[in-house]
C-alpha positions as CSV (number, residue, x, y, z in Angstrom):
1,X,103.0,33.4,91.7
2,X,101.1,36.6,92.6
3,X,101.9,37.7,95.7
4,X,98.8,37.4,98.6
5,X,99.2,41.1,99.3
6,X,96.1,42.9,97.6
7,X,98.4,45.8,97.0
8,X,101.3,45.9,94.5
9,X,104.8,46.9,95.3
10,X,104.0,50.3,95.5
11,X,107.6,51.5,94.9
12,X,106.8,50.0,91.5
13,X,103.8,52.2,90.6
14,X,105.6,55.6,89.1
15,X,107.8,54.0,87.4
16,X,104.9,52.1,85.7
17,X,103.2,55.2,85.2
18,X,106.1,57.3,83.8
19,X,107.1,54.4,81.2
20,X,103.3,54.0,80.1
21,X,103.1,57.8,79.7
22,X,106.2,58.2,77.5
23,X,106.4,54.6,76.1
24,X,110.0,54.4,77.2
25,X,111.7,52.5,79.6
26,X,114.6,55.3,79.2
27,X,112.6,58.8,79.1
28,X,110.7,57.2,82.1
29,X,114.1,56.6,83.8
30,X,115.1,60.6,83.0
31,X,112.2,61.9,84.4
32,X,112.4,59.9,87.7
33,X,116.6,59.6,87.8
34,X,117.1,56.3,87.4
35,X,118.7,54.1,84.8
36,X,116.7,52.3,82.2
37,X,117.5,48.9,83.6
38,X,116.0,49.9,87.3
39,X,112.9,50.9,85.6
40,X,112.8,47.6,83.6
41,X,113.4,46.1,86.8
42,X,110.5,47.4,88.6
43,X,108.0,46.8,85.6
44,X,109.5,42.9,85.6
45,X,108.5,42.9,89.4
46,X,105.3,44.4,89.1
47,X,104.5,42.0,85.9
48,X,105.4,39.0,88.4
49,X,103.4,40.3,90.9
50,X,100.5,40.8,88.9
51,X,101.0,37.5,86.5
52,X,100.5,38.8,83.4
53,X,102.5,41.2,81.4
54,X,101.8,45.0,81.0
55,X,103.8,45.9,78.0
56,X,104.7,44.3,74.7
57,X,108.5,44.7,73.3
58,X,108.0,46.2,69.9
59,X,110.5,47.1,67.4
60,X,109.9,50.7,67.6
61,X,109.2,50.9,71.4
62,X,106.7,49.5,74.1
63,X,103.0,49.2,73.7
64,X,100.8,48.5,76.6
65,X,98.5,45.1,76.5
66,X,94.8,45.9,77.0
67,X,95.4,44.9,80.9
68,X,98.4,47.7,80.9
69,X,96.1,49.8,79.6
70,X,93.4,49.8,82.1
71,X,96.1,49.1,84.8
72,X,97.8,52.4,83.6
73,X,94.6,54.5,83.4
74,X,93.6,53.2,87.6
75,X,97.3,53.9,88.9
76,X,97.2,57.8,86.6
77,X,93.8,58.1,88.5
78,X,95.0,57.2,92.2
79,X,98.5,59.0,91.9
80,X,97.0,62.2,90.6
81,X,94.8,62.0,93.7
82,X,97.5,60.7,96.1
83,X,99.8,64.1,94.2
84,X,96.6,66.4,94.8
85,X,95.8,65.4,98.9
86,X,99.4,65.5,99.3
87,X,99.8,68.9,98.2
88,X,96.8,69.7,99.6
89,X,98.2,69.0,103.4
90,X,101.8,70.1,102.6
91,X,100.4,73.2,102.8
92,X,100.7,74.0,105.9
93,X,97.9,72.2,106.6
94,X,95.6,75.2,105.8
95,X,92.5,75.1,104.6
96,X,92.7,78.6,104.3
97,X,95.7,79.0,102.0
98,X,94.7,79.6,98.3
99,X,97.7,79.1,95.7
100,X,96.8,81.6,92.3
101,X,98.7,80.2,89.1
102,X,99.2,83.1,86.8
103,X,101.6,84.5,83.9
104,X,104.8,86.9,85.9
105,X,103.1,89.9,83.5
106,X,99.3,88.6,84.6
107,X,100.5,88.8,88.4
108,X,102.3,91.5,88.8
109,X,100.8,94.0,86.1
110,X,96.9,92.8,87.2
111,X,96.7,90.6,89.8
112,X,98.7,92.6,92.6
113,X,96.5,95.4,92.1
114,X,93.0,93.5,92.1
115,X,93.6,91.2,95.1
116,X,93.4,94.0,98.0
117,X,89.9,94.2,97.2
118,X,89.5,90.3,97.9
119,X,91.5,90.2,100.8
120,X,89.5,92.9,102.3
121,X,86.3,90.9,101.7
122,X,88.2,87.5,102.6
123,X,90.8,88.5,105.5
124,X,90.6,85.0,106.9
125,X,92.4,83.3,103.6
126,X,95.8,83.5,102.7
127,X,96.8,83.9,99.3
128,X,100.0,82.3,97.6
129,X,101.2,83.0,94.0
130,X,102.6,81.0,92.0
131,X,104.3,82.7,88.4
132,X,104.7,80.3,85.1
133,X,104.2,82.0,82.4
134,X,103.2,78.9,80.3
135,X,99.8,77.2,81.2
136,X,100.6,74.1,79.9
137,X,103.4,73.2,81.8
138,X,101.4,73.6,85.5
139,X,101.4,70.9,87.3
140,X,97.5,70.5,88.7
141,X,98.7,69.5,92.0
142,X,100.6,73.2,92.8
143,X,97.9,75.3,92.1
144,X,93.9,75.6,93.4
145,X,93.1,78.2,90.1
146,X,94.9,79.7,87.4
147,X,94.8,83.1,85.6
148,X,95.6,83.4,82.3
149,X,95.0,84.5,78.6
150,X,92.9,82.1,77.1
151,X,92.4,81.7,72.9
152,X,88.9,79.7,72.9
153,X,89.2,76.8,70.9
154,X,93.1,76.2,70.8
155,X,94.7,73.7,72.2
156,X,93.4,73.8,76.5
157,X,96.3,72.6,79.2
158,X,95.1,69.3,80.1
159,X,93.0,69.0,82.9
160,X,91.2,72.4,83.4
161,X,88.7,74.6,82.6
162,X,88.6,78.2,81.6
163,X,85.8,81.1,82.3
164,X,86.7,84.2,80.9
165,X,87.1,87.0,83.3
166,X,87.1,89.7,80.8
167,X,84.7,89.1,77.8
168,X,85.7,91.6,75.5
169,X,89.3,93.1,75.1
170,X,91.6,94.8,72.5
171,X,94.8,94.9,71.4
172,X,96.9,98.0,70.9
173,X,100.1,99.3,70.1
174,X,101.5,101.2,73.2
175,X,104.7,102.7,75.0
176,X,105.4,105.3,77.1
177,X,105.1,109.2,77.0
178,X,109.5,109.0,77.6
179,X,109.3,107.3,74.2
180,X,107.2,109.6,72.2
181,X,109.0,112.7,73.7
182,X,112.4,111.6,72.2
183,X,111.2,109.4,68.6
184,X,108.1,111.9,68.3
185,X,104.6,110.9,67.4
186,X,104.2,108.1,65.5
187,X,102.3,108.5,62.4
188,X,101.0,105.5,60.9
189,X,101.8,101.8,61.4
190,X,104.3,101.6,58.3
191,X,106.5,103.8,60.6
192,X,107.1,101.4,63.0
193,X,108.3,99.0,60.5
194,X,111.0,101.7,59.3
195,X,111.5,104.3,62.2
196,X,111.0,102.6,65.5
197,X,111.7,100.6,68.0
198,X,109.3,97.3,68.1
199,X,108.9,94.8,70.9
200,X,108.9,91.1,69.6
201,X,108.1,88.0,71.9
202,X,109.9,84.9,71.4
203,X,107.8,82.9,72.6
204,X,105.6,79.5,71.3
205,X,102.3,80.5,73.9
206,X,102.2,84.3,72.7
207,X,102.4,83.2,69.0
208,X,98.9,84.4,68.6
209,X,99.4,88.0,69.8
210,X,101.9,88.9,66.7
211,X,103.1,91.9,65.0
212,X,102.6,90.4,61.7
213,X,99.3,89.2,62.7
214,X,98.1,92.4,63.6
215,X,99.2,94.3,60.8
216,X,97.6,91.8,58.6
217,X,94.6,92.0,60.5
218,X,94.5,96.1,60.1
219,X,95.2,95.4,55.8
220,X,98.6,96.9,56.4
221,X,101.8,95.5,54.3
222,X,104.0,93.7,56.8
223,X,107.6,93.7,56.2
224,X,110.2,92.1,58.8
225,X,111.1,95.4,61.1
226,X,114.1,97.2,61.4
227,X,114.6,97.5,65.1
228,X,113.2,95.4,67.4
229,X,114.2,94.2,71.1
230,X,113.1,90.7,71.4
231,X,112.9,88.3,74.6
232,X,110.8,85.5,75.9
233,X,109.4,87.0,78.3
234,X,106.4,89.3,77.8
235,X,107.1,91.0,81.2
236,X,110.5,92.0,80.5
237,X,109.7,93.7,76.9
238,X,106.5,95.8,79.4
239,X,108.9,96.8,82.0
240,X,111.5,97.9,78.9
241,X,108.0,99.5,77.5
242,X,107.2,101.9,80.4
243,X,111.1,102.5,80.8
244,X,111.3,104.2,76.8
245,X,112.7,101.6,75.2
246,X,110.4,100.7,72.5
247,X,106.7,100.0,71.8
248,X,104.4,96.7,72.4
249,X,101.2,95.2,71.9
250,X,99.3,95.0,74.6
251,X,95.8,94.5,76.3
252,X,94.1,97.4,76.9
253,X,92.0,96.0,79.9
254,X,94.9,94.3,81.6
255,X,97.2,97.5,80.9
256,X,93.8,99.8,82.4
257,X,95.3,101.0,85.0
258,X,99.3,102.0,83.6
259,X,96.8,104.2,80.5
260,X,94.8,106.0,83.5
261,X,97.9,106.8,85.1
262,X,99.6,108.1,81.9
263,X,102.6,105.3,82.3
264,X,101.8,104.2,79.2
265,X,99.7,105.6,76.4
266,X,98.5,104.2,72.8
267,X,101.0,105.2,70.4
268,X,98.4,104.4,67.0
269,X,94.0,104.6,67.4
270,X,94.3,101.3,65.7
271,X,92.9,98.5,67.8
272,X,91.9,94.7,67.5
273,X,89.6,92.5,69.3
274,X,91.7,90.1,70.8
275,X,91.5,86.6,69.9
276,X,91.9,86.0,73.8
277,X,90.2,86.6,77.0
278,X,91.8,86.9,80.7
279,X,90.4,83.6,82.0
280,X,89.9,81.7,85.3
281,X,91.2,78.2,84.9
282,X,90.0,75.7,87.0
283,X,91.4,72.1,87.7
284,X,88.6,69.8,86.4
285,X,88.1,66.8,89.0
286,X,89.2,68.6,91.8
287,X,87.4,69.7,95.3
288,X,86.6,73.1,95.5
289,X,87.4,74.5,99.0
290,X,85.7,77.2,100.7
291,X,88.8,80.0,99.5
292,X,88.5,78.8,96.4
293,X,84.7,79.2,96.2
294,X,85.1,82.3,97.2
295,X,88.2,84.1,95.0
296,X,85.6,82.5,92.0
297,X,82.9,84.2,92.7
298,X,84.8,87.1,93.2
299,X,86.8,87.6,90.3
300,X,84.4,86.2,87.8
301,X,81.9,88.8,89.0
């Protein structure tokens, strides 16, 4: 019989969740570090607390009855809350504290430099940073707002929303005045097939920022290069950029400041507009606090 408590056994609830969201007793038992016969234990208990069952046994995995289904969208709902408030207070308990989520290149190439000006304006809030260089694998609950390169129309990390900071920007090959001085000028784009040093990133989210794709975009024959120096790391290959090492694609806006200086020049006068813009990203359903108000306002201005 169903118990009298109007609550379920709460202890119950994630694994619920988890084994809804991957349709798997086991993958839900690997993400939460228990074995798949806990997890079917706690979905039997919950089931028998509820009196009706949540799931139905298929041949090729688990499928959720229309009562899982609802069930499973109200416990997403509360525990992304209960995650959020959680967070929210684990912090110190300030209301103050605003955590930035941003790319390790977007933080410490652009960020670092623009956020004296905020905290000058805002000396009262304290500012966290948080560096994954992948926007879809945030978790909503770590971050108050996100900056990040953001292609309109492609696939959006769940559960945000994007504002670009920058509207227009271009894409150019650069490197540093080291690298010229000891490989000479570079000529034409062909030579950096043949005759240079190219920067690659291995990388699924920077797909979209190519070498091949920006060749083809400029009607110039692509062939695979050479030389190259790859990584999966954007920031690495820019750091190995302004030490000599090779040459990159890069933003011209968020690079601004490293082409005034003369760290880095443009090593061709071909640029592209870039399919991307430097975005604000902000968790849809959330409360926006008073920091977070304000580092808006700010930075979109």
């Amino acid at each position: 019989m169903p118990s009298r408590d109007p609550l379920p056994p709460l202890s119950c609830l994630r694994a619920f969740e988890a084994a809804a969201r991957h349709g798997s007793f086991t993958q839900a038992g690997g993400e939460l570090s228990l074995t798949q016969s806990a997890i079917s234990r706690q979905i039997k208990r919950l089931e028998d607390d509820l009196g009706r069952p949540l799931f139905e046994r298929h041949y090729d995995g688990l499928r959720l009855t229309p009562a899982g289904e609802h069930y499973f969208r109200v416990v997403q709902r509360l525990l992304r809350e209960l995650r959020d408030e959680t967070a929210r207070l684990r912090r110190r308990g300030d209301d103050r504290q605003l955590t930035l989520a941003s790319s390790p290149t977007i933080a410490s190439i652009w960020l670092a430099r623009q956020l004296p000006d905020f905290q000058r304006a805002h000396p009262d809030i304290e500012i966290r940073i948080l560096t994954v260089e992948d926007p879809h694998r945030l978790d909503l609950a770590e971050f108050d707002l996100g900056i990040y390169y953001h292609v309109h129309n492609e696939v959006d990390p769940p559960g945000v929303s994007a504002d670009a900071i920058f509207s227009r920007e271009s894409v150019a090959a650069v490197c540093s005045p080291a690298y010229l001085e000891r490989h000479g000028a570079i000529q034409s784009p062909a030579e950096l097939l043949t005759r240079h040093t190219m920067m690659v990133v291995e990388d699924h989210y920077h797909d979209w920022l190519t070498w091949e794709l920006w060749f083809r975009e400029l009607g110039q024959e692509w062939q695979p290069p050479i030389h190259t120096l790859r990584a999966n790391s954007f920031q690495l290959l820019m750091n190995a950029t302004l030490a000599g090492q090779g040459v990159t694609l890069g933003w011209m806006r968020l690079l601004a400041a490293e082409l005034e200086q003369g760290t880095l020049v443009q090593a061709l006068p071909h640029a592209l507009s870039s399919r991307g813009h430097l975005s604000l990203f902000t968790p849809e359903h959330r409360h926006l606090t008073e920091p977070m108000r304000a580092f808006r306002d700010w930075v979109l201005r």
